[in-house]
C-alpha positions in Angstrom: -5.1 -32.6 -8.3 -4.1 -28.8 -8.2 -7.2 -26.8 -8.7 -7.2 -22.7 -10.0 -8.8 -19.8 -7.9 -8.5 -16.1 -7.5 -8.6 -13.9 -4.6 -11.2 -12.9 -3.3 -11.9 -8.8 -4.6 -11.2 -7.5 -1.3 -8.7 -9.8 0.0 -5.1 -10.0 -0.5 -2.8 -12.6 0.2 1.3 -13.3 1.1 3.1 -15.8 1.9 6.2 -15.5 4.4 8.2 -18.9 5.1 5.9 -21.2 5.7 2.8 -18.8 6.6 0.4 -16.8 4.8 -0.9 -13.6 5.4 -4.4 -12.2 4.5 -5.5 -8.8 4.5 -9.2 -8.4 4.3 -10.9 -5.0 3.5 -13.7 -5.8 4.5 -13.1 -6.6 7.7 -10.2 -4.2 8.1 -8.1 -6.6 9.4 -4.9 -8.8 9.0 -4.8 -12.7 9.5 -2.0 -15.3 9.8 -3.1 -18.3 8.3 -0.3 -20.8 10.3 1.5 -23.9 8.1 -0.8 -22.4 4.7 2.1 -21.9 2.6 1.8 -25.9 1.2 -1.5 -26.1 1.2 -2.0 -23.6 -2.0 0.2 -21.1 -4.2 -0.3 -17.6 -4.7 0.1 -15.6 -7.9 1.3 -12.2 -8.6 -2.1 -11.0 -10.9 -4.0 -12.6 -7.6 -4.5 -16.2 -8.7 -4.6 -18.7 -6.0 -3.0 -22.8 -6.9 -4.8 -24.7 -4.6 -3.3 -28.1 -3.4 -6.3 -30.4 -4.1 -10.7 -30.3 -4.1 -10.8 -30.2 -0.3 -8.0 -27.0 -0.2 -10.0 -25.3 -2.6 -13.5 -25.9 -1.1 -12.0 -24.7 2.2 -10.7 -21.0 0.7 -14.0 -20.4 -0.7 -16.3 -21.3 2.6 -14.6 -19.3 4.2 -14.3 -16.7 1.6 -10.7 -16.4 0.5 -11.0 -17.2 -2.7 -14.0 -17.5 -5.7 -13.8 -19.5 -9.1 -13.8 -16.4 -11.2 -11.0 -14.2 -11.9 -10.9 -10.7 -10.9 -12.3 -8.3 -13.1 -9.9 -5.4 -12.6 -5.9 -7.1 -12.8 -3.4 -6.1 -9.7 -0.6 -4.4 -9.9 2.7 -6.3 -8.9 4.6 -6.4 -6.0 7.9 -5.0 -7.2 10.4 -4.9 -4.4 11.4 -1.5 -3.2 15.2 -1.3 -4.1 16.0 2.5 -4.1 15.1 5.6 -2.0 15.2 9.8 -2.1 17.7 11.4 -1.6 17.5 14.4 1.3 16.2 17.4 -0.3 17.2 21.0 0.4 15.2 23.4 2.8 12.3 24.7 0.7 10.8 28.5 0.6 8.3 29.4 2.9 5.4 29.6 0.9 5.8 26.1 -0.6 6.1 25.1 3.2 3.1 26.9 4.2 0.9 25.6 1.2 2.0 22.3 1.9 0.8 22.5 5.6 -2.4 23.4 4.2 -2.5 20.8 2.2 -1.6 18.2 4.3 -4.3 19.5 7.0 -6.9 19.6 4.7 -5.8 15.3 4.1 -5.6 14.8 7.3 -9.4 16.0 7.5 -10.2 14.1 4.7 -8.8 10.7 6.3 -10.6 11.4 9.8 -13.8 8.3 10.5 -12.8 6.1 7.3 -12.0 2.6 7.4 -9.0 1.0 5.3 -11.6 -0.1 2.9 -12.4 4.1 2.8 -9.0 5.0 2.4 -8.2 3.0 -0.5 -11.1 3.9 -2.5 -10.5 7.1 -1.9 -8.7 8.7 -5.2 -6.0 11.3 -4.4 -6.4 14.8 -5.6 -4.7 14.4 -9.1 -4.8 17.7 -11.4 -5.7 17.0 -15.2 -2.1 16.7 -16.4 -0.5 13.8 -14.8 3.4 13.3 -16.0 6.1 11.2 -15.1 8.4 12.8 -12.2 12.0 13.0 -12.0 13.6 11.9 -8.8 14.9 15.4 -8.3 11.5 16.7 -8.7 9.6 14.0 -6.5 12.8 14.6 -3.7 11.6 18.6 -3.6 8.3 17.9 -3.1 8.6 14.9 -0.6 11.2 17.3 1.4 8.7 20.3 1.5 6.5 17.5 3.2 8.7 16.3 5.5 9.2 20.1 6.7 5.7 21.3 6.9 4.5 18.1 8.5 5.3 18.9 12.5 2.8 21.7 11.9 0.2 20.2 10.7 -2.3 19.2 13.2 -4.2 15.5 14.2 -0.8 13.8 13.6 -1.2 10.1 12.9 0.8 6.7 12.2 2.0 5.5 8.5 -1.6 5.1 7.4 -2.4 8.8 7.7 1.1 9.7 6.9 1.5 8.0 3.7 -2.8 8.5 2.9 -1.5 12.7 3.1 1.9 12.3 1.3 -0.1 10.4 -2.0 -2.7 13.2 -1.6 -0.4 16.0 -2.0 1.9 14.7 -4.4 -1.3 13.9 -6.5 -2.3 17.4 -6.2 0.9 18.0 -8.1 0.4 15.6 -10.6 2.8 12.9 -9.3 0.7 9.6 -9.3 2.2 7.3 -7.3 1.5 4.1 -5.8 0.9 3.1 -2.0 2.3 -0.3 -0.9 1.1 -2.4 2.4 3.5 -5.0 3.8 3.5 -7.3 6.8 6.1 -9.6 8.4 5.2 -11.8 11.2 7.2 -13.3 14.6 6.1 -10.6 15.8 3.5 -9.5 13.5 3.9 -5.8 12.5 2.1 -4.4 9.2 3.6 -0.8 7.7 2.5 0.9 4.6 4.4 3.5 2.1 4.4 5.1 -1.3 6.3 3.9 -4.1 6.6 4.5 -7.9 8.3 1.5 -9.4 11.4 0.3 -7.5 11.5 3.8 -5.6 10.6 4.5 -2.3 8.9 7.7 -1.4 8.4 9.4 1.6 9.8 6.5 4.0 13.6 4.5 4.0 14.2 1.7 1.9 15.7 0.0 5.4 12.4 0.2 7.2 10.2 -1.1 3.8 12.7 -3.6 3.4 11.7 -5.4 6.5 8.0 -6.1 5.2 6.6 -8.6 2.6 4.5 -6.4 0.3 0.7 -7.7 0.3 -1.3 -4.7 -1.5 -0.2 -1.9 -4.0 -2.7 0.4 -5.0 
């Protein structure tokens, strides 16, 4: 008899062919759990299906999953479909607050663990609004400019941990996206808001199974 979990609050949970991967906060770590994807089901608002008793004792000693259902409900995984387009050079002194403001995020994501880094909130003004493409291309483009001159350059963690910073300082909320894919294992993470990816190339995000969006 099928039995109902959850997730445990700092794990998250894929499953690619007949494989599942975990992502653990806590330990700050990925995991392939090998031949899993039979054993038990996994739900997009984090609900676990296990396969029988002995499945669902097994997730829980080993602390995958817990009876009780999460208190805050995650956001879905929607697949990344579209992407910005190029933007125009920007003026100097957007390029040269943007450098600032990117170095000042880099500081900010120096000696934190994953764990850190998404509970960290971005810098969000007190007006948030809904941003037109056009508007979200500009900003991501002064980025992509200013960002060989900002210093204690790092890999898509830092990258994308800056990018939400900034465009949060402007008042674009968006949301950041881990994915995995396995044989070989490789993990990449990006922004997105809804079906559109920002700051990175649909053809890269489309080779990952999303795990997390926060």
């Amino acid at each position: 008899m099928s039995k109902n979990l959850w997730c445990a609050p700092d794990v998250y949970l894929a499953r690619i062919d007949d494989d599942v991967m975990m992502l653990d906060l806590l330990a700050d770590q990925y995991r392939c759990l090998l031949g899993a994807g039979d054993a038990f089901q996994i739900q997009a608002n984090g609900q676990i299906i296990a396969a029988d008793n002995d499945v669902a004792d097994e997730l829980k000693a080993v602390g995958i999953a817990v009876d009780r259902p999460l208190t805050t409900p995650r956001p879905i995984l929607i697949p990344a479909d579209r992407e910005l387009p190029l933007s125009q050079s920007p003026s100097l002194d957007k390029e040269l607050r943007c450098i600032l403001a990117l170095g000042f995020g880099a500081l900010a994501f120096r000696g934190k663990s994953l764990e850190e880094l998404i509970k960290t909130e971005p810098v969000v003004p007190k007006r948030v609004r809904p941003f037109r493409d056009e508007e979200l291309t500009a900003l991501v483009g002064t980025a992509r400019r200013a960002r060989p001159w900002v210093p204690f350059e790092g890999e898509c963690l830092q990258r994308s941990f800056q990018l939400r910073r900034f465009l949060g300082s402007r008042g674009a909320a968006v949301d950041w996206v881990f994915g995995v894919r396995t044989w070989p294992f490789a993990a990449h993470c990006w922004l997105q808001t809804g079906d559109l990816v920002v700051g990175d190339r649909l053809d890269r995000v489309g080779r990952f199974t999303p795990i997390m969006r926060v």
